[in-house]
N, C-alpha and C positions, 0 to 999 in steps of 0.2 A: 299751797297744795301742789300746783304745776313742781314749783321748786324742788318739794318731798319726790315726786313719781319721777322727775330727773337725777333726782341725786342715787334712787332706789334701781334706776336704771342703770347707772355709771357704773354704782356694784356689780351686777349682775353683770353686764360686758367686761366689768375685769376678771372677775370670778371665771367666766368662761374663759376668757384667753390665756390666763393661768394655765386652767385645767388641760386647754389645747396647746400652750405650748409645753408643758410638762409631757404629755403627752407626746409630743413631737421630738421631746428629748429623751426619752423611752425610749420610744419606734429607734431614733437615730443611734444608739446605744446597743438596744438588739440586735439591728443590720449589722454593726461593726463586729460584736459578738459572733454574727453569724457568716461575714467574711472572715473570719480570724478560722472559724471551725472549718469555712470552705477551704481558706487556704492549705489550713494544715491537713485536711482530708486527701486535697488535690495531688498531695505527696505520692501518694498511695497509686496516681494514676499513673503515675511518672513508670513504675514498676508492676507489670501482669504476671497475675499468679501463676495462669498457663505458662512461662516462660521459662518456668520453675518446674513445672512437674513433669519430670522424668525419669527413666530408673537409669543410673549408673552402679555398674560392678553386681549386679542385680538387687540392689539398695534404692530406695525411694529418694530422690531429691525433691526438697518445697522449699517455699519462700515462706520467712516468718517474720512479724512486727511486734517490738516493743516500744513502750514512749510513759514519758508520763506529761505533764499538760506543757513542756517548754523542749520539748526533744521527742524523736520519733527517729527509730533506727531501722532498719530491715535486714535480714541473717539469709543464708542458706547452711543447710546442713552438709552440703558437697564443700568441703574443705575449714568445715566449723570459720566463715565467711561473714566478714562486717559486708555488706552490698552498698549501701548507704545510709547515710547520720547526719538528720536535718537537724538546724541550730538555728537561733534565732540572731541575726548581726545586730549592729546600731539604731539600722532603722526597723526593729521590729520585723525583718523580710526573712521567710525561713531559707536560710542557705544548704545545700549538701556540702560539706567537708569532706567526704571519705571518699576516694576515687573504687568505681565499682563497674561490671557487666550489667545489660537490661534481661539478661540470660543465664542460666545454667552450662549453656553450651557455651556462650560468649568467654564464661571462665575456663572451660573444658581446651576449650580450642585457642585462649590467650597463651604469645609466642611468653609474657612474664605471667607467671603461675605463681604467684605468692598474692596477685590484690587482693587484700582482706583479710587474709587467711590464719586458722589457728595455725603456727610452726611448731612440728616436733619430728621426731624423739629429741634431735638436739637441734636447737638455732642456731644459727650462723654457722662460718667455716669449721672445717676438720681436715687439717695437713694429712696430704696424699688420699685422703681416704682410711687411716689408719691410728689407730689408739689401742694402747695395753691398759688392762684392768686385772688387777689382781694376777699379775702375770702372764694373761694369755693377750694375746692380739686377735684382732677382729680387723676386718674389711669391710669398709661400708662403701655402695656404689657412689663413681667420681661422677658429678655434674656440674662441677665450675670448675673449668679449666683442669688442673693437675689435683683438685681439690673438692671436697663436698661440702655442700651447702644447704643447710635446712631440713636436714634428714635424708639425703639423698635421692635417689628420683622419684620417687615412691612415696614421700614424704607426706606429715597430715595435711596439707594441704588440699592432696588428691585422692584422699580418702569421703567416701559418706560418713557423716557422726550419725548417731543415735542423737536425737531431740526431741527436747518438753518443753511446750511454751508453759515455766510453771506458774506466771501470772500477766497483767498487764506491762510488768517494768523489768522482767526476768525470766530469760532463755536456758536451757541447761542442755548441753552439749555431751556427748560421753562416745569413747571411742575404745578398743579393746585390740591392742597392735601384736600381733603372736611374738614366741619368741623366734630372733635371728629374724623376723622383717626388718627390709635393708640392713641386715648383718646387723641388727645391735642383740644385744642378749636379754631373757627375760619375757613372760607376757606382761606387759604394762597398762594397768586400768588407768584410764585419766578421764578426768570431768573436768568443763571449761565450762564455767557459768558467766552468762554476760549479763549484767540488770545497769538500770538506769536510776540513779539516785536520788531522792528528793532536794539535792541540791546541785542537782544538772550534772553530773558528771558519769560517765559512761565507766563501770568497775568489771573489771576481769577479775575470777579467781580461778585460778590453775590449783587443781588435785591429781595425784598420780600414785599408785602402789603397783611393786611389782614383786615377783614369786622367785629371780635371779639377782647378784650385784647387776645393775645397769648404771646408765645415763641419763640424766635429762636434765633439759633447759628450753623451755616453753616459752613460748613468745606469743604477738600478733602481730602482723604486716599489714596494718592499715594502711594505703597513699594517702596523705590527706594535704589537703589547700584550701588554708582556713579562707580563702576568696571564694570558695566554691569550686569544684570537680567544672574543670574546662575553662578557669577564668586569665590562666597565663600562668609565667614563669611564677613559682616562688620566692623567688631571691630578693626579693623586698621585705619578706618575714621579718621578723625582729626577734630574734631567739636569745635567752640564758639558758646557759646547762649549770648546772651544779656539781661542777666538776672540776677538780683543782690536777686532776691528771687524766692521762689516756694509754692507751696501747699501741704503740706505731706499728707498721704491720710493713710487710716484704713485698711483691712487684705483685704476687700472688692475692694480696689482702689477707693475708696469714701473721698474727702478730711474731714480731722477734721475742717477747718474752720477758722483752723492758716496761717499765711502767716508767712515763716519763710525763716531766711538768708540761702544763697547756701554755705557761706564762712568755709571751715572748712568740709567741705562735700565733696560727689562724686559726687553732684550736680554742683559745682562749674565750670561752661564751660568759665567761662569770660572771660578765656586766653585757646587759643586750646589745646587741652585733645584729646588722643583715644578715640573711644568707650570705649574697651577695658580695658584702664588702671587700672580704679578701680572700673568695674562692679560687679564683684566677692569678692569686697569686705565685710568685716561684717558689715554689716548695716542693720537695719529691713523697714526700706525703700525700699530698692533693693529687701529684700525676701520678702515685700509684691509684690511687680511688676515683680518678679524674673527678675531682671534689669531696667534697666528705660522704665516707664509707667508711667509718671507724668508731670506736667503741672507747665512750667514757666512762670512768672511774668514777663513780658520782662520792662525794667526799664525807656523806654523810649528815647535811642541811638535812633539819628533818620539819617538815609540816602533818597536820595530823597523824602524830604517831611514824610516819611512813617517811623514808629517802627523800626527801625534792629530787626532783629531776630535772624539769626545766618547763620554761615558760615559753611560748610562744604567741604569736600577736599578726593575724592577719594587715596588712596595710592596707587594703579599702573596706575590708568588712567590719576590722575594729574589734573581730572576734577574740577572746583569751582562750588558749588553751594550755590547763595547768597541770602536766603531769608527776604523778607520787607513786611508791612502788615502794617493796621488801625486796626488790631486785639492787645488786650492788653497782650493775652497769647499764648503761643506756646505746643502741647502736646510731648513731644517727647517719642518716643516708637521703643525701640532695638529688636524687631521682637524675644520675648522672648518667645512667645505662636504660632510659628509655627513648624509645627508635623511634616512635611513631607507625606502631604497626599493629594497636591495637586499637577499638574505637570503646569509646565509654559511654555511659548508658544517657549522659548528657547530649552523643552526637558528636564529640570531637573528641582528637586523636590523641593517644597518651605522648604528648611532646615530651622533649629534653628538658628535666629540671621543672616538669610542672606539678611534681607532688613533692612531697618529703617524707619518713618514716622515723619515727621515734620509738625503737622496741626495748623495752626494759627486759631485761635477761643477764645470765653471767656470762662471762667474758668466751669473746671467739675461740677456738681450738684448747678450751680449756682441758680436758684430756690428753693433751701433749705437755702441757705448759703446768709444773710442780706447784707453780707459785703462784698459780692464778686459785681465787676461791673453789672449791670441789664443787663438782656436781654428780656423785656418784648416791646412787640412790639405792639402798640395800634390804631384805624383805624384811617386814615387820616396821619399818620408817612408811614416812610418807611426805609426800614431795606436794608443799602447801606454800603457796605465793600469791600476792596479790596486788593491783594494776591499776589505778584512776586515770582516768584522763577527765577533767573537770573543766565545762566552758562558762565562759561570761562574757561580757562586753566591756569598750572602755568607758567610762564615765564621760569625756569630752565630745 
């Protein structure tokens, strides 16, 4: 009898501790759960919406959030603006990639005025300031050096968009540029939607109609460092480009007009390269860009449907990121022209070489240059591209 009421007892204290430590492994499961939501909440603190709401040009500025459960981006409407792009590294730790202002004004008042930014009516260079279309010549204001860059000073950058946050994972940007703002011709409707994909990759699509022949070549200037915004130099990256040629350009960074092999060069990314490895090497290439500031030919590698473009690969974060496009060239730019004179919404200073910029678009000063693909956009077309940048980790 004793024996029965001990062994009926054994039951019941395992039964119980079962139940408590199941229980315990609940509880401990939940917590985790509910660090992981703090964490990624905590994102949010990083950046105040007050910081954001202000009227420029007598236009409303705000700060906007998309994500879905492995990504969380934040927008401003004042320059159709990535601000920042949390990702998750190796260890599971959400990083910022996208170098950004903790302010509206922080971007207002930065001495480089492109972080983040949607670029138009056209990206990149335009020798002297000057392009014929259809016979006539046009002047667009000069802002680099002997040359315009970005749409001139005026540019989307520093315009307010019109914005919808049209869901949790997708922003819709729309801006409406008159005709002859900074001398291009045409009123030009454009819509830049940013969403965030079910398989983590961050998709631009550029739309544009206009009522004159124009121009365009649509980009984004994101700085990014896939170690995190303020973690040091980039030049340990590990980059491919998908590019079997490029464009050399003149002291100006205005192409000559050539299209010439990467092979045999520092150009050459086909197989991953440092930043790093031979940015400092003798080349007058490199000391007109004082590193890479020049525009590849991407060869045609195609991954879903879309161009490859290139791969890139944080060296402490382990972050991938996997860029594709219907764009036929990529710019790529080693953050060779920053001073240290603006601060980032991390607390530290936009160093020499501490971001880099991957813009998919046609080629520089393509309006001068016969032989580069057109970008003339005429009424009744409509000017439709599209942009991934997809992230992951390494497996190791």
């Amino acid at each position: 009898m004793f024996n029965s009421i001990k062994h009926i007892s054994l039951i019941a204290i395992s039964i119980l501790c079962f139940a408590s430590c199941k229980k315990e492994k609940k509880e401990k499961a939940a917590t985790k759960d509910v660090v992981e939501v703090i964490k990624k909440d905590s994102i949010a603190s990083l950046l105040k919406t007050k910081n954001f709401d202000t009227i420029v040009n007598g236009k409303k500025v705000q700060l906007y959030w998309i994500q879905n459960s492995n990504i969380k981006a934040a927008f401003t409407n004042y320059g159709g603006r990535i601000v920042g792009l949390w990702v998750a590294d190796k260890k599971g730790k959400m990083i910022d990639v996208v170098a950004g202002m903790d302010s509206a004004k922080g971007f207002i008042n930065s001495t480089e005025p492109y972080f983040g930014a949607t670029i138009g009516r056209v990206g990149n260079r335009i020798a002297k300031g000057k392009f014929t279309l259809n016979g006539k010549e046009y002047s667009i204001p000069i802002n680099n050096g002997e040359n315009t860059l970005h749409g001139g000073k005026k540019g989307f950058q520093d315009v307010v968009w019109e914005a919808k946050k049209v869901n949790e994972h997708t922003i819709a940007l729309k801006y409406s540029a008159a005709d002859m703002e900074e001398g291009f011709p045409g009123n030009l409707d454009v819509t830049v939607t940013y969403s965030i994909t079910e398989d983590n990759a961050v998709k631009i699509e550029y739309k544009a109609t206009t009522d004159k022949p124009t121009v365009v070549n649509l980009t984004n200037h994101a700085f990014f460092n896939l170690n995190g915004e303020g973690s040091g130099f980039i030049l340990n990256h590990k980059v491919q480009i998908y590019a079997d040629k490029y464009t050399p350009v003149d002291a100006g960074l205005i192409p000559t007009g050539t299209i010439e092999d990467v092979e045999g060069t520092p150009f050459d990314f086909r197989t991953p390269h440092t930043i790093g490895e031979r940015i400092e090497e003798t080349n007058k290439q490199l000391t007109f860009g004082k590193g890479y500031d020049h525009n590849f030919v991407l060869n045609g590698s195609k991954k879903n449907g879309l161009n490859h473009v290139a791969t890139i690969v944080g060296d402490k974060s382990g972050i991938i990121m996997d860029v594709t496009s219907e764009e036929p060239g990529v710019q790529f730019y080693s953050g060779n022209f920053m001073q240290s004179k603006n601060t980032f919404k991390s607390g530290v200073k936009d160093d020499f070489r501490t971001t880099f910029a991957l813009e998919t678009q046609h080629f520089p000063d393509t309006p001068n240059q016969p032989n580069f693909p057109s970008i003339t956009l005429n009424p009744g077309e409509e000017y439709h591209t599209v942009s991934l940048y997809k992230f992951s980790v390494e497996n190791n």
